[in-house]
RODO-2510 file (C-alpha; in nm, 4 decimals, decimal comma):
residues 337
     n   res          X          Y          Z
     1     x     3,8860    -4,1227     3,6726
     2     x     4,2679    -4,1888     3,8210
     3     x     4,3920    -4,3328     3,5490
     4     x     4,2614    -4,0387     3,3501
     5     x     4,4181    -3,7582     3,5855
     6     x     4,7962    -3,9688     3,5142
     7     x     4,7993    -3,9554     3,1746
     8     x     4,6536    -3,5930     3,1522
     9     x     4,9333    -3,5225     3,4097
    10     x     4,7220    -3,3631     3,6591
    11     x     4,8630    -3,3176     3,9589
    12     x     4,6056    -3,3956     4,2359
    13     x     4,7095    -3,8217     4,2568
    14     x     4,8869    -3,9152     4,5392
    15     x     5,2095    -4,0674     4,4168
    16     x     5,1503    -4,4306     4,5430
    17     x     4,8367    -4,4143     4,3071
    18     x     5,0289    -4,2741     4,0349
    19     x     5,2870    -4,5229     4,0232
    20     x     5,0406    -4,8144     4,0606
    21     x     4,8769    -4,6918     3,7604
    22     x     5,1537    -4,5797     3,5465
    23     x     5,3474    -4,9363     3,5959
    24     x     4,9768    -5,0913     3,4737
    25     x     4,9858    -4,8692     3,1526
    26     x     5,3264    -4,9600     3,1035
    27     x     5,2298    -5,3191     3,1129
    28     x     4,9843    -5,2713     2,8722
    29     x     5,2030    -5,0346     2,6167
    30     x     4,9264    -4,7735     2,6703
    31     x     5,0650    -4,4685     2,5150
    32     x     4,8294    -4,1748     2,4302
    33     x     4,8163    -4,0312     2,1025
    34     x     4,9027    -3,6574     2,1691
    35     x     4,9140    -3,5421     1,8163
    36     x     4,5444    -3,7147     1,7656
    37     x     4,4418    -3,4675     2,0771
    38     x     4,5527    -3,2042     1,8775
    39     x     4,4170    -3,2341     1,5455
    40     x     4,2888    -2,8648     1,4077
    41     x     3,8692    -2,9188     1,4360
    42     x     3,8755    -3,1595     1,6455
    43     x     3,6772    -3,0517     1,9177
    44     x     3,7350    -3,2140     2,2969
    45     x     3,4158    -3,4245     2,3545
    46     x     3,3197    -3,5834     2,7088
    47     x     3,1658    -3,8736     2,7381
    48     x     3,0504    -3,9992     3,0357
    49     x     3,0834    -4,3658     3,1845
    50     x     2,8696    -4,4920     3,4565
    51     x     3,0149    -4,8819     3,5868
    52     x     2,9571    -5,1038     3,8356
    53     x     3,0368    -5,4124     3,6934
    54     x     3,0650    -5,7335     3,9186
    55     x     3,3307    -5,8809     3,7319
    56     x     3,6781    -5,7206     3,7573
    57     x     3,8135    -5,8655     3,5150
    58     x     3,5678    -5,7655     3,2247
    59     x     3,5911    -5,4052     3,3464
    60     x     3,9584    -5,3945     3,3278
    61     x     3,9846    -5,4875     2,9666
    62     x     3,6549    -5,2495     2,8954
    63     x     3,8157    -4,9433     3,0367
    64     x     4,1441    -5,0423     2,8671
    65     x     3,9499    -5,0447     2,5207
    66     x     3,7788    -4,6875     2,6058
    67     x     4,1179    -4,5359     2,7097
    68     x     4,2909    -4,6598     2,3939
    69     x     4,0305    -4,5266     2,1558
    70     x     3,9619    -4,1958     2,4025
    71     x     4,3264    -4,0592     2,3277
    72     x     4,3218    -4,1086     1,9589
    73     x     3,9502    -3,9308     1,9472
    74     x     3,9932    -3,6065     2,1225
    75     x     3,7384    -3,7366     2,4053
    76     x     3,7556    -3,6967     2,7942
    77     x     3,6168    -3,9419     2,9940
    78     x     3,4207    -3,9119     3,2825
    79     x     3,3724    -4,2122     3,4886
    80     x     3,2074    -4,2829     3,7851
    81     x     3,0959    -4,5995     4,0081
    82     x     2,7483    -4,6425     4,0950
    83     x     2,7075    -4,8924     4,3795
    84     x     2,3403    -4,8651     4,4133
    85     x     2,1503    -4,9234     4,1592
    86     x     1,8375    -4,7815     4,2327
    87     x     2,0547    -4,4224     4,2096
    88     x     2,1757    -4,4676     3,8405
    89     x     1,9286    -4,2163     3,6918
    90     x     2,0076    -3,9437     3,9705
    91     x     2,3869    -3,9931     3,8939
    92     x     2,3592    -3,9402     3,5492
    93     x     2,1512    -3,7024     3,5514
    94     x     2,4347    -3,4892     3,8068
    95     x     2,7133    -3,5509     3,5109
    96     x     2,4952    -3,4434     3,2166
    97     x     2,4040    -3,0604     3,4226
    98     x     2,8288    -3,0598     3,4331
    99     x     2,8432    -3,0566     3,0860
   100     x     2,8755    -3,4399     2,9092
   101     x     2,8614    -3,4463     2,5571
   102     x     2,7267    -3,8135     2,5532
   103     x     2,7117    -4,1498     2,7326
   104     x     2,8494    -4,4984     2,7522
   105     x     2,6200    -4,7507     2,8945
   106     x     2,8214    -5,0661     2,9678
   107     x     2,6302    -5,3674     3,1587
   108     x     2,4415    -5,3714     3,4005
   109     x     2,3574    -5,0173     3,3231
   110     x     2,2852    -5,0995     2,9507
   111     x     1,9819    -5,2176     3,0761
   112     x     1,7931    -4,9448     3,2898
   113     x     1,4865    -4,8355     3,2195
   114     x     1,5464    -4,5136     3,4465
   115     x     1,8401    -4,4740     3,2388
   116     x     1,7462    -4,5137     2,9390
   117     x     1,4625    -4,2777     2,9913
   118     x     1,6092    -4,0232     3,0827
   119     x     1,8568    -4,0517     2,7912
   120     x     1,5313    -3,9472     2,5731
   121     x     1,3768    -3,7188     2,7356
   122     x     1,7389    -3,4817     2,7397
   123     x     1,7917    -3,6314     2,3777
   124     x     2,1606    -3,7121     2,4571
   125     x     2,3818    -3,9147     2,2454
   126     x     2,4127    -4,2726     2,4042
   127     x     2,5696    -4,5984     2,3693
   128     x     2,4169    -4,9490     2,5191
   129     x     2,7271    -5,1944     2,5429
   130     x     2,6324    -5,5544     2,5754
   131     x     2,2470    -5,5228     2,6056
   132     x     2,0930    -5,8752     2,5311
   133     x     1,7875    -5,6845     2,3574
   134     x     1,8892    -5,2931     2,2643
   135     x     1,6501    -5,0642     2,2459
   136     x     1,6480    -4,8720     1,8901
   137     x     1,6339    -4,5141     1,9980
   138     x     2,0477    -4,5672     2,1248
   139     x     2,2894    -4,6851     1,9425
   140     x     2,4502    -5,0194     2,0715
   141     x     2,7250    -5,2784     2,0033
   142     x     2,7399    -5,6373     2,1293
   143     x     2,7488    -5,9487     2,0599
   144     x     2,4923    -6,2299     1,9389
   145     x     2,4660    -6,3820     2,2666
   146     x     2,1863    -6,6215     2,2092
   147     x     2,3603    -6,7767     1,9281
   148     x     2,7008    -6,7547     2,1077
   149     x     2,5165    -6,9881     2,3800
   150     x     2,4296    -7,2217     2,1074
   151     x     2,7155    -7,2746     1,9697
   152     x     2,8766    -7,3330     2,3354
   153     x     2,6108    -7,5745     2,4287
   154     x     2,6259    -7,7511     2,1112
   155     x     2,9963    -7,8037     2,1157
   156     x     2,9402    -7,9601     2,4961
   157     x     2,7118    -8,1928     2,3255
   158     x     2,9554    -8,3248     2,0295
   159     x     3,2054    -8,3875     2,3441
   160     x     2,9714    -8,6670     2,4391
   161     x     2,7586    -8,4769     2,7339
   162     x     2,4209    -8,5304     2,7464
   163     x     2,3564    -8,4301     3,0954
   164     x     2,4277    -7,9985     3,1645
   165     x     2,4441    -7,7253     3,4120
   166     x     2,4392    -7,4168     3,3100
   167     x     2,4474    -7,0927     3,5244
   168     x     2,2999    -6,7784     3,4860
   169     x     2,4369    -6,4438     3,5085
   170     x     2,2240    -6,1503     3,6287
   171     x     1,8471    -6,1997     3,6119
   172     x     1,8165    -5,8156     3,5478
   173     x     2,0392    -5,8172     3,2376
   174     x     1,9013    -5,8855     2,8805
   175     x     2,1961    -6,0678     2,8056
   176     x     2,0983    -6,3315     3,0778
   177     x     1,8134    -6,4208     2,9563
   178     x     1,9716    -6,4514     2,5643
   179     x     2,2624    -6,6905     2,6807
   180     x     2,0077    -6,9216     2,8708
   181     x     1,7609    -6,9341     2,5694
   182     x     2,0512    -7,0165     2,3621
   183     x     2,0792    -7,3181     2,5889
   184     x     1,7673    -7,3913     2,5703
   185     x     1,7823    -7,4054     2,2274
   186     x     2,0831    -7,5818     2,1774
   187     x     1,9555    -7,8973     2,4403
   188     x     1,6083    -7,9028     2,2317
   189     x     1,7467    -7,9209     1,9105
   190     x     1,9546    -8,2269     2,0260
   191     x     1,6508    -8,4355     2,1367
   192     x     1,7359    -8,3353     2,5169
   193     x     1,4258    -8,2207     2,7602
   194     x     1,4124    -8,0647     3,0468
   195     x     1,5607    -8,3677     3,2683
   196     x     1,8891    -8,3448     3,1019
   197     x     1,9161    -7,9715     3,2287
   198     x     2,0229    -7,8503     3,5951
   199     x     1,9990    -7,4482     3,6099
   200     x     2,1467    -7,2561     3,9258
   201     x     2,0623    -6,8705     3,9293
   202     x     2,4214    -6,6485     3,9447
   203     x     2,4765    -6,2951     3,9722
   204     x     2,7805    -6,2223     3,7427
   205     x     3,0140    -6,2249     4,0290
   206     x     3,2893    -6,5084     4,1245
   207     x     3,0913    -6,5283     4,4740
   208     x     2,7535    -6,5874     4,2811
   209     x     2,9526    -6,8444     4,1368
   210     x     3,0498    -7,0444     4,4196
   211     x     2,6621    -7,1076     4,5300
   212     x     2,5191    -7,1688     4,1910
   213     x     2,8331    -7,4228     4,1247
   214     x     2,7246    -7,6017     4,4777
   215     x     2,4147    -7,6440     4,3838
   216     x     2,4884    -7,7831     4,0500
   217     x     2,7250    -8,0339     4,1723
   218     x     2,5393    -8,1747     4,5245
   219     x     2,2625    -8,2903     4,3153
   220     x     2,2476    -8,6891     4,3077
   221     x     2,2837    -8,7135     3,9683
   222     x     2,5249    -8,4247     3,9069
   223     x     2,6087    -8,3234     3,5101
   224     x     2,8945    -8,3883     3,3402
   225     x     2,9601    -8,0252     3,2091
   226     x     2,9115    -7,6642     3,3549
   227     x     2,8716    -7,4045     3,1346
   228     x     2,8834    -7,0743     3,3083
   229     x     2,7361    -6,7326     3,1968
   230     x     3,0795    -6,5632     3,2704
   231     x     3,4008    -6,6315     3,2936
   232     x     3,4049    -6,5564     3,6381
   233     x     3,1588    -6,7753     3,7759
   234     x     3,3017    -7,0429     3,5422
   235     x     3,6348    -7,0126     3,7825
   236     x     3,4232    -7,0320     4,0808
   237     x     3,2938    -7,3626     3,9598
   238     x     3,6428    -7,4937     3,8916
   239     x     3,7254    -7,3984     4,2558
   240     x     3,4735    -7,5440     4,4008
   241     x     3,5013    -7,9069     4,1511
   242     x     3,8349    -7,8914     4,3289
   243     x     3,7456    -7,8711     4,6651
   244     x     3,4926    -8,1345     4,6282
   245     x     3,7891    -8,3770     4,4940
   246     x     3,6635    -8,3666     4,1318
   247     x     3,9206    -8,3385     3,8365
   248     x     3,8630    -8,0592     3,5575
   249     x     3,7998    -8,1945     3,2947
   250     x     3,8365    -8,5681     3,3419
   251     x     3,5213    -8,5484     3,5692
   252     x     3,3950    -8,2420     3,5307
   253     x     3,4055    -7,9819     3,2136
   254     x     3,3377    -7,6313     3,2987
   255     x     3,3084    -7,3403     2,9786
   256     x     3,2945    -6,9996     3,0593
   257     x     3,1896    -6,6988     2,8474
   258     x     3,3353    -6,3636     2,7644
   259     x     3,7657    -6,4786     2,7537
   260     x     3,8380    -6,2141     2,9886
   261     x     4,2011    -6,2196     3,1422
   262     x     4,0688    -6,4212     3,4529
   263     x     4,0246    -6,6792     3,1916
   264     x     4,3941    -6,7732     3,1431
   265     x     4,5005    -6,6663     3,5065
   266     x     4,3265    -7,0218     3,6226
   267     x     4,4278    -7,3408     3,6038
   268     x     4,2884    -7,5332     3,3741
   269     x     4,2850    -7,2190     3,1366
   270     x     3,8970    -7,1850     3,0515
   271     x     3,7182    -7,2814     2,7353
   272     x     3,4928    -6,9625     2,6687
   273     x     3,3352    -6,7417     2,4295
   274     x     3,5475    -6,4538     2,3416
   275     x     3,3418    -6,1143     2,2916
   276     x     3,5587    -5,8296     2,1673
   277     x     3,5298    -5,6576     2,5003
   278     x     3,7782    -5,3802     2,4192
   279     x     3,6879    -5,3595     2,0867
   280     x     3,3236    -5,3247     2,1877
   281     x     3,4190    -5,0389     2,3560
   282     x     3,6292    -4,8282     2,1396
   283     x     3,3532    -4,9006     1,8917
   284     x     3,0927    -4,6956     2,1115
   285     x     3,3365    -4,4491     2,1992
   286     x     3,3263    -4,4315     1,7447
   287     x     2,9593    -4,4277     1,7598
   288     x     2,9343    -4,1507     2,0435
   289     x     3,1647    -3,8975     1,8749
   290     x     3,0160    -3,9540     1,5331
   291     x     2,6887    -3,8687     1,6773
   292     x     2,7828    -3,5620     1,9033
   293     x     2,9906    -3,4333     1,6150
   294     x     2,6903    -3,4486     1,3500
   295     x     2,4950    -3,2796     1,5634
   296     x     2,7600    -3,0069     1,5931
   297     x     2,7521    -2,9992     1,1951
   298     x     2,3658    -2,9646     1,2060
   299     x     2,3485    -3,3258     1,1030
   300     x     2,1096    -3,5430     1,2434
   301     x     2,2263    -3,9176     1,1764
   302     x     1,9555    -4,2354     1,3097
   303     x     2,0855    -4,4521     1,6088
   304     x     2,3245    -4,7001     1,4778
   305     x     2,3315    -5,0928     1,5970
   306     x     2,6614    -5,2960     1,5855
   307     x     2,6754    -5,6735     1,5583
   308     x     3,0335    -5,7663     1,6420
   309     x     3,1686    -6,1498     1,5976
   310     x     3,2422    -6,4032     1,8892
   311     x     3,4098    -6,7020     1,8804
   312     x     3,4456    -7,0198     2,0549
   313     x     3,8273    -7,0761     2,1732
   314     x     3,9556    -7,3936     2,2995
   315     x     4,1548    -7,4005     2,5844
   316     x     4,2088    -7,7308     2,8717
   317     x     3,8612    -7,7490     3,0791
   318     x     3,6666    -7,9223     2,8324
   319     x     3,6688    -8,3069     2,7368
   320     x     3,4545    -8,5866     2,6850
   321     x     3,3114    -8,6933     2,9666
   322     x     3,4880    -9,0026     3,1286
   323     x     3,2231    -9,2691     3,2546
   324     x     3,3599    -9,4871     3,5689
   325     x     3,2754    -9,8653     3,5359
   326     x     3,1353    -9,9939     3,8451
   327     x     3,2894   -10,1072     4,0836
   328     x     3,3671   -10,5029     4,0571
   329     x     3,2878   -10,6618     4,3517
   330     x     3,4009   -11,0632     4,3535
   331     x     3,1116   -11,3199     4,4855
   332     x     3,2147   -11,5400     4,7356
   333     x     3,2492   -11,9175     4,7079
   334     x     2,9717   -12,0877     4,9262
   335     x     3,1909   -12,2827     5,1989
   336     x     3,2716   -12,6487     5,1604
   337     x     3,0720   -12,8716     5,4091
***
């Protein structure tokens, strides 16, 4: 909601704030579109935005992507932080008495029952961003994550690992659940049971990260390669590989998923899979106004579902793994008598 006071010039920003945020559009090249705003028939629509989003770094390249497409679109955003979960519906349900047009559900709110009742019973325009399993009466973009997982897990596999860890992200989000089946999947299609698996629950978060990655790695037998549900709890497992003296990746691989910044901030840069984060989200801010604005026309157009691409990208945490010979030890000569 700050950054959207700057570049609408309001006034009531303290100027520390404002200069914090207009050296981070500059940085980005953010410029807003002010002949788009202006279009004739192009009526202001607000959208709403409900976040709380353990990983920073996802956010900031999400709200980035809704900005961007915002100022072309003739939208307003409203968005507001919901630390408690539990108090998602009532929130909502405040904005859309103050007059919201329609909604943007990014995770973990793309997943709430409350919310996504009460999105039907006031019949307002919404998008799900991210949801492992959508729900067809809201429109949604994302990503295959299930087969994104596969593909990950595979590639670990044609590296030469046999043995895995894999962390999971929130057990509350759908798209949990879809990266770990893809796992799953991936290990049982190469002849690999359970006992070539070591699962840690995470939360999403870097600190999530650091327990699950413990875990992982005190076990006797500890795997080869880490493959993380986010890109943040993939960093927290190369911190804590290097506090426990192990090299990444000559003894330890570690994959991430998403390619948020946070991915090339570390060192080694993380192997991931890149989701279209902003582009994900300028496409619901697209599938918002097109609904709002058929209804407007006395349209009515179904829910529409968006399937974007990912890819797998390369980067220096991955390698084969690197199997130590034992250690030679010399027999002794029996003494001479």
């Amino acid at each position: 909601m700050t950054v959207s006071r700057v570049v609408n010039g309001e006034l009531n920003v303290r100027l520390e704030t404002r200069q914090k945020v207009q050296a981070a559009l500059a940085a980005l090249n953010y410029v807003p579109n002010q002949a788009a705003r202006n279009l004739a028939g192009s009526d202001l629509i607000r959208i709403g935005v409900i976040y709380n989003d353990p990983s920073a770094s996802y956010l900031n390249k999400f709200l980035i992507g809704l900005l961007n497409k915002s100022s072309l679109s003739n939208v307003r955003l409203v968005v507001q932080r919901c630390d408690v979960r539990a108090q998602e519906a009532t929130m909502v349900a405040e904005m859309l008495q103050n007059g919201l047009d329609g909604l943007i559900l990014p995770p973990p709110f793309c997943d709430s029952q409350a919310l996504l009742k009460l999105v039907a019973e006031t019949d307002t325009p919404a998008v799900t961003v991210s949801s492992g399993l959508p729900g067809a009466q809201v429109c949604a973009v994302g990503i295959d994550d299930y087969r994104a997982a596969y593909v990950m897990t595979r590639h670990l596999l044609q590296l030469g690992h046999q043995r895995l860890g894999f962390i999971v992200g929130d057990p509350k989000q759908t798209s949990s659940d879809r990266r770990l089946a893809g796992f799953h999947a991936a290990m049982a299609d190469a002849g690999l049971g359970a006992s070539n698996e070591l699962v840690a629950q995470g939360l999403f978060s870097y600190r999530s990260g650091l327990d699950a990655a413990e875990v992982l790695l005190s076990d006797e037998q500890r795997p080869t390669a880490i493959f993380a549900s986010n890109d943040d709890m993939a960093a927290a497992t190369v911190a804590i590989a290097h506090r426990m003296g192990l090299d990444v990746p000559s003894d330890l691989t570690v994959v991430g998923f998403d390619d948020a910044p946070l991915a090339t901030t570390i060192w080694p840069e993380l192997t991931t899979v890149r989701q279209p984060i902003a582009e994900m989200a300028a496409a619901a801010v697209d599938l918002v106004v097109r609904q709002v604005r058929s209804r407007r026309n006395g349209e009515s157009i179904a829910p529409e579902q968006m399937l974007m691409d990912f890819e797998l990208v390369r980067r220096q945490s991955d390698a084969a793994p690197r199997f130590r010979p034992p250690l030679r030890v010399t027999a002794s000569r029996p003494s001479e008598v």
